[in-house]
MIKOL-815303 format. One record per residue (C-alpha): x, z, y. Coordinates in steps of 0.2 Angstrom, whole numbers, plus 5000, padded with zeros to 4 digits. Layout:
! MIKOL-815303
XZY...
This chain:
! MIKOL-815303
487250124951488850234950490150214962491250124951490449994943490149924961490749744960492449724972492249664990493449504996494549635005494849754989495049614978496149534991497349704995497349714977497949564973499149574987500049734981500149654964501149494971502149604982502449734970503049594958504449534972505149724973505149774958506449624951507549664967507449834961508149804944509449704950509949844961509949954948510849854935512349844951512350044957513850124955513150294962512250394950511150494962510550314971510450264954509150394948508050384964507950204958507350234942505750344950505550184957505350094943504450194934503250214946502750044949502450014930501250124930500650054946500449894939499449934922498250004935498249854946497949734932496649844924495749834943495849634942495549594924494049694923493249594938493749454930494749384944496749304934497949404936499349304949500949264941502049364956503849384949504449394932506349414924506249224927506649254944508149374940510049344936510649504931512449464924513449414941514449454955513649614966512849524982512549714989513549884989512650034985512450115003511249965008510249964990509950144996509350075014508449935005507250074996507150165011506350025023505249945011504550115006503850115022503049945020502250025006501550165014500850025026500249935012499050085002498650155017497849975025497149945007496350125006495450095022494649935017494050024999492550094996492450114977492950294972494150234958495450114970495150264983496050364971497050214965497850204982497850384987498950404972500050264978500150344995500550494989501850404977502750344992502950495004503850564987504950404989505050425008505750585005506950554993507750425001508050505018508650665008509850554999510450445015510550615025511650715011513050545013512850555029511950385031510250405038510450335055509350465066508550405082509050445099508850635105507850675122508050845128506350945136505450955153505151125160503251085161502150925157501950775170500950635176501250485178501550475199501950285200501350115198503150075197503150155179502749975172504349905180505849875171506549705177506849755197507749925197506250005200505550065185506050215173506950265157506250235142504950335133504850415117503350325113504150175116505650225106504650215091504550055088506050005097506950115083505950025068506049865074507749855076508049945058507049825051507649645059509449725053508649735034508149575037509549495046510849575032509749515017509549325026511649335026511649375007510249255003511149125012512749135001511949124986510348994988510448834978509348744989510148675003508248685013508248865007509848925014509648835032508048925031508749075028510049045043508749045055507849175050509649265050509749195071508049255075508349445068509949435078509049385093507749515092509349665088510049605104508849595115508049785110509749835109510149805128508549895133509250025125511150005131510349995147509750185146511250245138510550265121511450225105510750105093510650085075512250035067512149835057512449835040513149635038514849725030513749785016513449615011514849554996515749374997514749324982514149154978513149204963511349194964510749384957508949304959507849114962507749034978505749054976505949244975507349254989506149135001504549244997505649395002505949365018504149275021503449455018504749535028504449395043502449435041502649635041503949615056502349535067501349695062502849805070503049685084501249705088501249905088502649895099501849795110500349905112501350045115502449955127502450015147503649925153503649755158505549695151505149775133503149675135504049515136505449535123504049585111502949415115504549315115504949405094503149355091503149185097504849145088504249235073502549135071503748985071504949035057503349085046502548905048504448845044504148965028502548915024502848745025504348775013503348864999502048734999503348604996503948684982502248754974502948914974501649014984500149084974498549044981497549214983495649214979494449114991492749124995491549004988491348824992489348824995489548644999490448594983489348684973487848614980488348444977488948484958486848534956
């Protein structure tokens, strides 16, 4: 049998079906940020965007219709309002792009290590390859305006060291150490990444019909706070400067550029991403203060996805992925 006309595993179908959904939900933010850009070098990396999803997407529902699995709904132009008030400036539509090209580099990277037919290898190499192109041009672009917020600096050792200390692992009594550059990693990310979500919960809260909606989204916008602060005093603590918010990028605009469904699926992806980062950074945690304030986002995160699962539900708004056969239905249809 040639490799590709092996049928799809339940992981490749499912990451398949995932970036299709997902890829749906960005693009329609995307067009509005392009219909609102004022800046015509933002505006252009915008349309690379574009562009390279739709041909993204003819691939993705080529992969699904010929294994005859539906194709899900996602996001449509339903789901978009172009003709209103600007909920964003351009400096955080840039940002925007930025950030959740990294999700997509997560994204085809997870789905090409669950693939095993040549064809989505290639697919999804492509797609990689697709967004380190994007990665770089939004840091170029951010860098050249002077708004690519560049973690801290540490400057060199004369010779490599060992750890000497169990006290290492401290830092609640005084008696631990600075942070590490491992560390810093995900302190950086994660706190870039609770200020996206924080700034976008402000916007979506403005502009949500559903009252349920926008409390959600107030929540959601207390929980990312929460998690900026208490990072952020870890690294006041060492001296270190930390990434500047973006809530004053956010317009006083009422009108609703896009549906409460899309808006609330948003921030559900974002919230579910946010427990992948939350994770790393606890792995690569040594110290016993940055641990706990990792756990304690986790815990407060599961919470605000039941809250946005519970929400979707309600409303029949979240697509139900593909799942495994019911043998025990089946057998009692016979």
């Amino acid at each position: 049998m040639e490799n590709g006309n092996l049928k799809l595993t339940s992981s490749e179908i499912g990451t398949l079906w995932g970036e299709y959904v997902n890829g749906t939900m960005t693009e329609i933010v995307n067009r509005y940020m392009i219909s609102i850009l004022e800046d015509e070098s933002i505006k252009k990396v915008f349309e690379i965007a574009i562009g390279t999803w739709e041909k993204q997407k003819k691939q993705l529902v080529f992969f699904i219709e010929k294994e005859g699995f539906p194709v899900p709904i996602g996001f449509t132009e339903s789901d978009l309002n172009k003709s209103v008030e600007r909920l964003f400036s351009d400096t955080f539509c840039l940002n925007y792009l930025h950030i959740m090209t990294i999700h997509g580099l997560l994204g085809h990277t997870t789905a090409l290590s669950v693939s095993v037919r040549k064809d989505l290898r290639e697919f999804y190499n492509s797609c990689d390859n697709d967004a380190k192109s994007m990665y770089d041009l939004t840091i170029e672009l951010l860098l050249e305006k002077g708004k690519f917020q560049r973690d801290p600096y540490f400057y060199p050792n004369e010779s490599p060291e060992f750890i000497a200390t169990k006290d290492f692992s401290d830092g609640f009594f005084g008696k631990g150490r600075l942070l590490s550059a491992s560390e810093l990693i995900s302190i950086s990310l994660n706190i870039k990444k609770s200020i996206m979500a924080k700034t976008l919960s402000i916007g979506f809260s403005q502009v949500a019909e559903s009252k349920e909606v926008r409390k959600f989204f107030e929540e959601l916008e207390k929980t990312a706070d929460e998690n900026i602060q208490a990072l952020s005093k870890i690294m006041h603590k060492d001296n270190l400067p930390v990434p500047m918010s973006w809530e004053s990028e956010v317009t006083t605009s009422k009108d609703s550029p896009f549906s409460d469904k899309l808006m609330l699926y948003h921030m559900g992806f974002l919230a579910q991403t946010a427990q992948v980062y939350h994770g790393t950074g606890l792995a690569a945690a040594m110290r016993t203060d940055l641990g706990v304030v990792y756990e304690k986002a986790i815990l407060k995160t599961l919470a605000i996805t039941k809250n946005w699962f519970d929400i979707m539900v309600k409303n029949k708004w979240l697509e139900q992925p593909p799942l495994a056969p019911n043998r025990k239905e089946i057998a009692k249809e016979k």
